[in-house]
Short mmCIF file of the C-alpha atoms (twelve columns), coordinates in Angstrom:
data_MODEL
# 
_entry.id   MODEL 
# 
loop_
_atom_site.group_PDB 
_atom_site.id 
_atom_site.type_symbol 
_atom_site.label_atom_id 
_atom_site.label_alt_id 
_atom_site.label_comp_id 
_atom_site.label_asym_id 
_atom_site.label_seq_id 
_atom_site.Cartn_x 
_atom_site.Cartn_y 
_atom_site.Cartn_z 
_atom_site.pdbx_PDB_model_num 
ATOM 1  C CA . UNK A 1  78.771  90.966  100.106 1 
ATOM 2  C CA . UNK A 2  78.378  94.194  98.211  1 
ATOM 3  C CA . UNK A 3  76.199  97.614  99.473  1 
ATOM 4  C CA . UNK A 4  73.886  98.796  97.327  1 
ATOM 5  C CA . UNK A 5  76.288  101.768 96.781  1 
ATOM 6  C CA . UNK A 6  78.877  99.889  95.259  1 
ATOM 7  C CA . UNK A 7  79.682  98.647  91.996  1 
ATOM 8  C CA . UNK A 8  81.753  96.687  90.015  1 
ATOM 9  C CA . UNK A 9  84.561  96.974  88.385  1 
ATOM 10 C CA . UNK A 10 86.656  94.894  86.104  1 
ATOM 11 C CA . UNK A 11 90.465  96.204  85.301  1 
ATOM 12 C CA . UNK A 12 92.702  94.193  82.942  1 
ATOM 13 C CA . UNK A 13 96.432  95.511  82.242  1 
ATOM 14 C CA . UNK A 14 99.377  94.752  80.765  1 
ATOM 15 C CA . UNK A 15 102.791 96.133  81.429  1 
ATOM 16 C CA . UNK A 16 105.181 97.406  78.921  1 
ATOM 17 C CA . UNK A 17 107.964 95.833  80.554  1 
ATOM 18 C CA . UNK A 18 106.171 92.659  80.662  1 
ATOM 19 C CA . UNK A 19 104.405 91.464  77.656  1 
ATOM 20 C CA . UNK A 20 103.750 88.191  78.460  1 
ATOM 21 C CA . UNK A 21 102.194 89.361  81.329  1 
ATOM 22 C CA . UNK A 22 98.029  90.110  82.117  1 
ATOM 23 C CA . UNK A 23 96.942  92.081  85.517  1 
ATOM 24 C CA . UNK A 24 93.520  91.121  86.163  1 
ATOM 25 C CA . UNK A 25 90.925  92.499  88.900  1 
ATOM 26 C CA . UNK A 26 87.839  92.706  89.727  1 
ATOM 27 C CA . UNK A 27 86.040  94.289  92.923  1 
ATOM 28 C CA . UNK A 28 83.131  96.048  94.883  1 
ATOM 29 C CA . UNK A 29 84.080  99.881  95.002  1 
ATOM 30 C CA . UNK A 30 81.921  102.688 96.917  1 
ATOM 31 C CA . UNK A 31 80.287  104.671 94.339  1 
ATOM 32 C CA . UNK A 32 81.955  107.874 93.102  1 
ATOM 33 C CA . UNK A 33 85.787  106.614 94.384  1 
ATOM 34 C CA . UNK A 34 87.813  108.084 91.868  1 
ATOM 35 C CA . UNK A 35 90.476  106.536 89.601  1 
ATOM 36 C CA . UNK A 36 93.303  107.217 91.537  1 
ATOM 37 C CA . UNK A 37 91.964  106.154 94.581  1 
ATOM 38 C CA . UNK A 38 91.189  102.632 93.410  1 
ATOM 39 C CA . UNK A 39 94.748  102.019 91.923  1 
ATOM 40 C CA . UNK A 40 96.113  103.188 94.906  1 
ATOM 41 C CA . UNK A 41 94.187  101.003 96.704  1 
ATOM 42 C CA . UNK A 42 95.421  97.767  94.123  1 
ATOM 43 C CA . UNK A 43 98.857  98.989  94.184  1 
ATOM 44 C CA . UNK A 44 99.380  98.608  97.856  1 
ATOM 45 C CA . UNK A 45 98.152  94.407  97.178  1 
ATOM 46 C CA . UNK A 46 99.569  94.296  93.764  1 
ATOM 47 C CA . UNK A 47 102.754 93.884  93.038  1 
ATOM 48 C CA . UNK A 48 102.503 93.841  89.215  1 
ATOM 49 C CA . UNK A 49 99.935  96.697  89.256  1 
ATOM 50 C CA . UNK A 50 102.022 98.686  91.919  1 
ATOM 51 C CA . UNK A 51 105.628 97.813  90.308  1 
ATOM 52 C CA . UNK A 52 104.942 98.227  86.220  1 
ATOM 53 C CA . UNK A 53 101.677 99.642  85.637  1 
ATOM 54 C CA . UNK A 54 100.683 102.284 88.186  1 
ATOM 55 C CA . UNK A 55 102.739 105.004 89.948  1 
ATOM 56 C CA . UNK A 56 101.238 105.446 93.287  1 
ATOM 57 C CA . UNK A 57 103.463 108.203 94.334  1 
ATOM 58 C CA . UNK A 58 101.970 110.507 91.483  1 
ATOM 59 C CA . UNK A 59 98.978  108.792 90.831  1 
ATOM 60 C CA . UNK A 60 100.005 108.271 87.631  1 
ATOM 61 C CA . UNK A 61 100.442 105.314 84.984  1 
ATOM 62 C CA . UNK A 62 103.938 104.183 83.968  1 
ATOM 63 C CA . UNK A 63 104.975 105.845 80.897  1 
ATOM 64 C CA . UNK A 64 103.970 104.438 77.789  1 
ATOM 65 C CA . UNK A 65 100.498 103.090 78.698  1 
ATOM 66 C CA . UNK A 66 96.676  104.021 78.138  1 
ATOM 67 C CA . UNK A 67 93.865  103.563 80.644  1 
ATOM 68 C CA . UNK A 68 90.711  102.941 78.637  1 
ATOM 69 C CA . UNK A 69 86.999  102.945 80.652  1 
ATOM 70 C CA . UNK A 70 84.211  101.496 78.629  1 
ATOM 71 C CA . UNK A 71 86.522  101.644 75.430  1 
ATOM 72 C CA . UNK A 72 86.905  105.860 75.684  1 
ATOM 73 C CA . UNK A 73 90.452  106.959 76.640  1 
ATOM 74 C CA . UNK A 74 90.441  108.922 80.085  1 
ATOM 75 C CA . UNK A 75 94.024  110.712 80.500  1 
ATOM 76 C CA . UNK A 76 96.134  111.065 83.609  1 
ATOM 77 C CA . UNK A 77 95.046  113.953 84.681  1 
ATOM 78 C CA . UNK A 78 91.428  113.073 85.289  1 
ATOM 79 C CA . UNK A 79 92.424  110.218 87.845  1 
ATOM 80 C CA . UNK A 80 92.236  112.159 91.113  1 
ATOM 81 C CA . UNK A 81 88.376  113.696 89.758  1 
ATOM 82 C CA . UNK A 82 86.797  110.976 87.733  1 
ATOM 83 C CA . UNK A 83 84.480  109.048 89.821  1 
ATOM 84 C CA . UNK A 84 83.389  106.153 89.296  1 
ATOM 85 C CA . UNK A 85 79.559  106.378 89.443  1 
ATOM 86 C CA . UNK A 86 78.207  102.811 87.679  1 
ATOM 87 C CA . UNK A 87 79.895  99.275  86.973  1 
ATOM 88 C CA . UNK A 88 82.972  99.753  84.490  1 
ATOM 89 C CA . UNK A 89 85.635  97.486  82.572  1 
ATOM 90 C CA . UNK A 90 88.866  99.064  82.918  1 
ATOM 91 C CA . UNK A 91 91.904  98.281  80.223  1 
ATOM 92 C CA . UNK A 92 94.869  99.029  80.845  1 
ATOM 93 C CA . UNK A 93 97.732  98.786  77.620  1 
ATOM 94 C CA . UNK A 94 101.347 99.611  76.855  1 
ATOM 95 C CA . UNK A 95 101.292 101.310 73.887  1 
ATOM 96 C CA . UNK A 96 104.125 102.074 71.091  1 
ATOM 97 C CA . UNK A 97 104.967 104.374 68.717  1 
ATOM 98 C CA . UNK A 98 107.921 104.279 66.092  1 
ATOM 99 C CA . UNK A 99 108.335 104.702 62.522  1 
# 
C-alpha cells in the first residue's frame, strides 16, 4: 500500500530500435524523487527500459527520444532536479527527423 507521500506515476515508452515494442509502468514514488532517480530505479528491473530507452550510466535517454510529463517536453538536463511533486503520466517516444 501507498504513504500518503507518494504518488503515482504512469510511464509509457517506446524504443527507437524497437518499434513494435511498448514499455509500460506504473508505481508509488516518494514525493519529490526526481526523474533520474526513478529511471534508474526501472532500469535496474527493466530490461527494455534499461537496454533501449534509458542510459543509467548518464542518466540520460537513448539518443533520438523525447520524455514528455503531462504532454510538456522536459529535456535531459532537468532529470537529476525535476521532482516529481504530484501524480504524472510519463511518455516516452523515439522521434525522427529527415527530409
Amino acid at each position: 500500500m501507498a504513504s500518503m507521500d507518494s504518488i503515482v506515476v504512469k510511464l509509457e515508452g517506446r524504443a527507437a530500435v524497437k518499434p513494435g515494442e511498448s514499455f509500460l509502468w506504473t508505481g508509488h514514488v516518494e514525493r519529490g524523487t526526481t526523474i533520474a532517480e526513478l529511471f534508474t530505479r526501472i532500469a535496474k528491473d527493466e530490461r527494455l527500459f534499461s537496454e533501449h530507452i534509458f542510459n543509467k550510466d548518464n542518466d540520460r535517454l537513448s539518443p533520438y527520444h523525447l520524455l514528455f510529463i503531462n504532454k510538456q517536453i522536459i529535456r535531459p538536463d532537468k532529470f537529476k532536479t525535476f521532482p516529481l511533486t504530484e501524480p504524472v503520466e510519463m511518455k516516452i517516444i523515439p522521434f525522427v527527423s529527415g527530409g
